[in-house]
N, C-alpha and C positions, 0 to 999 in steps of 0.2 A: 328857811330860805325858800321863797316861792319864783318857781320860772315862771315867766311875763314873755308875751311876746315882742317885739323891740319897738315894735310901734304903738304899745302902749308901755312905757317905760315906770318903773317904781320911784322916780325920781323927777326932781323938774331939773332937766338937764342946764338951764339958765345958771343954778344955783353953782354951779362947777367951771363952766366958761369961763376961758381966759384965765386961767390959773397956769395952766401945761399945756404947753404944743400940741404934747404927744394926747394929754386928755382929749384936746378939740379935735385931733385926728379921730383916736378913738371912735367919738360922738359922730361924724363923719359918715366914718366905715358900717357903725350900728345902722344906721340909716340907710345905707346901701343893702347891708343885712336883712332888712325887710322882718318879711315873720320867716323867713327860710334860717333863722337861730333865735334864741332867747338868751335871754338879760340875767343876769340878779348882782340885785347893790347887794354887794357880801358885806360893806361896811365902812363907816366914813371917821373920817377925823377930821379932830378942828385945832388947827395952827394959826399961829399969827393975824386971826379975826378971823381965816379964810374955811371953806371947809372943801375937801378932797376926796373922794369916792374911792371904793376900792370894787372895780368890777371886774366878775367873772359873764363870759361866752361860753355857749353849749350851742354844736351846730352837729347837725345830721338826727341819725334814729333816737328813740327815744330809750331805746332798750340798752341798759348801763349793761350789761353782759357782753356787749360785740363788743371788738378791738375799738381801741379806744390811742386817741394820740392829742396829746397835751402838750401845750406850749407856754411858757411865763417868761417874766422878763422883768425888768428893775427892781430887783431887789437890794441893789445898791443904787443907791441914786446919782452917783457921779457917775455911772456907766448906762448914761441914757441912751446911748446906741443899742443896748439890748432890746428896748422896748423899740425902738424906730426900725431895726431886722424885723420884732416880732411882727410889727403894724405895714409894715412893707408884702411882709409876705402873707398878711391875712388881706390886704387889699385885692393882689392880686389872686386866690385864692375865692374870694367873694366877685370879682371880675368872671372869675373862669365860672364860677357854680348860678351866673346866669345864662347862660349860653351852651357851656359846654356839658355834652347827653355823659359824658365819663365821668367827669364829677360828681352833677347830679347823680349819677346810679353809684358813685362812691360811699355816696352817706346816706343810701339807703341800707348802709349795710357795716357801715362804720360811724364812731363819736369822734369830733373836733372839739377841743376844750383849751381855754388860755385866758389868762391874768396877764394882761399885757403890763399894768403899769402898779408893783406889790408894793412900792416904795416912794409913793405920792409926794408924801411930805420933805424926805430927802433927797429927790431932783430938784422942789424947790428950792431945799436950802442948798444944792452945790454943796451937797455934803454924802459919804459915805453910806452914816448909817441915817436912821431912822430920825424923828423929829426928839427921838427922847433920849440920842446918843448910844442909840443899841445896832451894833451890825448886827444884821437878821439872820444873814449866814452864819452866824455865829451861837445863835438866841434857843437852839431847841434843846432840851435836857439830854445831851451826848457828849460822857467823857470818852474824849481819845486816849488811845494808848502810847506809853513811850514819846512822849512829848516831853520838849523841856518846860520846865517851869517858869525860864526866861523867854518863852519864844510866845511876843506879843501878837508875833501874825498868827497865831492858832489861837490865839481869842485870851482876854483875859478879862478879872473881876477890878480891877482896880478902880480904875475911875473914867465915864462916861464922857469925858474930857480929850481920851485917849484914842486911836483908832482901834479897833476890832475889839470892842469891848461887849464882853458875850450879856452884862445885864446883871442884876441880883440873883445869888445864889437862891435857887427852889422859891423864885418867884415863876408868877407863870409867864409864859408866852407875851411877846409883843404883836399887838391886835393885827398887826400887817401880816406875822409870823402864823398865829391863831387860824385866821381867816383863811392863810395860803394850803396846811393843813388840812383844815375841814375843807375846803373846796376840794382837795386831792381826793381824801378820804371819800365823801360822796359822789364825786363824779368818775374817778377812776379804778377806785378800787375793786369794785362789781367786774369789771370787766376781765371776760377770760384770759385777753393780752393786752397788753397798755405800755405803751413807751413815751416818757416823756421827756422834755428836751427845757432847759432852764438857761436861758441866755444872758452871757457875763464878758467883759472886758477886761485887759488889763495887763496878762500874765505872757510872757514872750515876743517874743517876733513870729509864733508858729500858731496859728488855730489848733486848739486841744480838743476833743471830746470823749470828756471824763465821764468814767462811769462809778460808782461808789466800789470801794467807801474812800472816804476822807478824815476816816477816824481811826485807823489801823492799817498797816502793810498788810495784815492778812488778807487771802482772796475773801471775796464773798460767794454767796452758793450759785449765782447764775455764771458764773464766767465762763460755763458751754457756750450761753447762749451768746453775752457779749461778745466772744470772740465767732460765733457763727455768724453774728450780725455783720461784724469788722470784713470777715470773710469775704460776705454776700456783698458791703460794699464797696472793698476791692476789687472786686469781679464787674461792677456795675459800671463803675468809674472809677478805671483804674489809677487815672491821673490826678484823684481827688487830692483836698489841701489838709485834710485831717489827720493829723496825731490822736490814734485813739490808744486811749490805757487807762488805769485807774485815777483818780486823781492824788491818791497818795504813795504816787509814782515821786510826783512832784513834792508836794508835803504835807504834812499831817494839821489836822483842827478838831476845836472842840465845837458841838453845836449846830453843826451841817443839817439843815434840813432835810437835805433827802438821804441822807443815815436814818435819820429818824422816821421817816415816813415808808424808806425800804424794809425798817426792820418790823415796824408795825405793821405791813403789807405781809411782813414772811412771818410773824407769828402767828396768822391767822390760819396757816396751816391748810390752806387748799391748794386745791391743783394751777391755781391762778397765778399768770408771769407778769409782774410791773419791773418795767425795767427803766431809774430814773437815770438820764443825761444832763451832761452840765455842758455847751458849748461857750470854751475860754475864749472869745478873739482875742487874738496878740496885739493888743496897743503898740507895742514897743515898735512894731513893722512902720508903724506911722510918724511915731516920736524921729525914728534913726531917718524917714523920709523929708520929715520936716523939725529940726531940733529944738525950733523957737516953741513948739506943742510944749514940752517940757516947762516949759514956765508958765504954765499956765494949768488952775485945776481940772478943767474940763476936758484939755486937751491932753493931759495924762493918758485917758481911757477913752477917748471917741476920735473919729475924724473929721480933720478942720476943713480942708482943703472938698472943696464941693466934689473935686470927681473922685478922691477917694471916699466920698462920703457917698455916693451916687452907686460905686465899686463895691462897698461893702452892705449896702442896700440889698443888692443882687446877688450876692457872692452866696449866698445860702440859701439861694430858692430851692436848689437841686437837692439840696441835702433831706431839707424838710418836706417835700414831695417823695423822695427816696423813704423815708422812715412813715409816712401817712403809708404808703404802697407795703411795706412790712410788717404792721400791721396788720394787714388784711392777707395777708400771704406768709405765714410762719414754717409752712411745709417744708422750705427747702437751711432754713436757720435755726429754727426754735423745736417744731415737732420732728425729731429726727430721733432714730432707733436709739435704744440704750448704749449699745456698744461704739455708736460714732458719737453721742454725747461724750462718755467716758475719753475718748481718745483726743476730742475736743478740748475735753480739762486739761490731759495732759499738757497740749498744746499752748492753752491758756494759763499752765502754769510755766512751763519752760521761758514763755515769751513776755509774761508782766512778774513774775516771784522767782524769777530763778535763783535771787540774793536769800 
């Protein structure tokens, strides 16, 4: 995969136009981009005659070793508001890093990385999963534990037919799945500290941000840190709208991609912190404000109504700006003495395991 700079692009951007809103935003925003980030077509598909792009952004230093802060988005396609947050808030973002001297000296010292749109082909189709019937959340080689064997919403083999159909038993990867992976792997993984943020619809009335696993109740080994972070952003904004805890708080799945990618990040056995997020938005806050949403696929998981849609635009600039800043400042969450680590756990077990 070779970086390009945006104004020489690896692609003829014609070839993709007018497929997806969110694609021509995209193409858009790149262009604003300038050569102050670079490009790479991670990978295309071809549907229904059309063909679809799968692009990854890399903005600031060059050096994969600094903090590092990643952003994806559509990996379910009926949840195109994740990718319209994602492109909302990189506009404004690529707004500010013309003008503003704090930006700019932000990414001289920090990496911006995001896959705005993983799931191309099933925003077209107004469908869940993928063009081949595969929920991607579902699709990476991770059995959960203590799952029932009936419970279709943690992924099952049956038939592609079905919703959350995790894919053929030790078949590989689905190319949107593959791609999302390798681009983690090389772009974030190098880095001394890395927090990424994977943007989703659907599940409550309350914004969530989960942090793994979603494959077991048990904790996982950062939860010092998850819970210093929680901390630090309690303290920042106190009034914030976040439920944060694990995601299998709520409930358990087989196939979670960032199971897979935390655990391949923590086998590798160095001193290095990747800490994957998932922000849930609560559809249902939308459905109970407007019910007629409900009958309707799209409006299941997104907002109909312009000024909640305008609201929810907005609603997460502070958050994402909040975590880019953390990042670059671990001192007072992540690098802290052993012995307030330890007490941390405690805390972080009392407060998400105490079952």
């Amino acid at each position: 995969m070779k970086l390009v700079k945006a104004h020489s692009l690896p692609f003829d951007v014609t070839r993709y136009t007018g497929v997806l809103p969110e694609l021509d935003e995209l193409f858009e925003l790149i262009t604003i981009m300038g050569d102050k980030g670079k490009v790479k077509l991670l990978g295309e598909i071809e549907h229904s005659n059309r063909h679809f792009p799968l692009i990854g952004l890399t903005i600031g230093t060059e050096d994969k070793t600094a903090p590092t802060f990643g952003l994806f988005a559509g990996v379910h396609g009926l949840e195109r508001i994740g990718s319209q947050v994602l492109l909302a808030y990189l506009r404004t973002f690529l707004n500010l890093l013309q003008w503003d001297k704090n930006t700019q000296d932000i990414l001289q010292r920090t990496r911006f990385v995001l896959i705005p749109v993983i799931n191309p082909v099933g925003m077209f189709l107004k469908r869940r999963s993928n063009g081949n019937g595969v929920d991607l959340m579902r699709n990476a080689p991770v059995k959960a534990d203590k799952i029932s064997p009936f419970s279709f919403y943690g992924g099952h083999r049956i038939s592609s037919r079905l919703p959350w159909y995790q894919g053929v038993e030790n078949s590989p990867m689905e190319l949107e799945a593959e791609v999302l992976c390798n681009f983690v792997k090389e772009e974030v993984f190098s880095s001394q500290l890395a927090i990424s943020v994977d943007v989703h619809s659907g599940y409550g009335t309350k914004d969530r941000f989960w942090f793994p696993y979603a494959k077991t109740r048990n904790p996982f080994k950062n939860i010092s840190e998850a819970l210093g972070l929680k901390t630090l952003l309690d303290k920042t904004y106190p009034n914030h709208i976040y439920k944060v805890e694990p995601q299998s708080n709520q409930y358990v799945t087989h196939g979670d991609l960032w199971d897979f990618l935390y655990d391949q990040h923590s086998s590798l056995e160095n001193n290095r912190l990747f800490l994957p997020f998932c922000l849930e938005m609560g559809s249902w806050l939308w459905i109970k404000k407007n019910f007629r949403q409900a009958f309707s696929i799209l409006g299941v998981f997104n907002p109909i109504a312009t000024h909640r849609l305008q609201r929810t635009l907005r609603r997460h600039i502070h958050l994402f700006d909040f975590l880019l800043r953390a990042v670059q400042s671990p001192g007072s969450w992540a690098e802290i003495p052993s012995t307030e680590k330890l007490l941390l756990r405690k805390q972080a077990l009392d407060l998400w395991y105490e079952d």
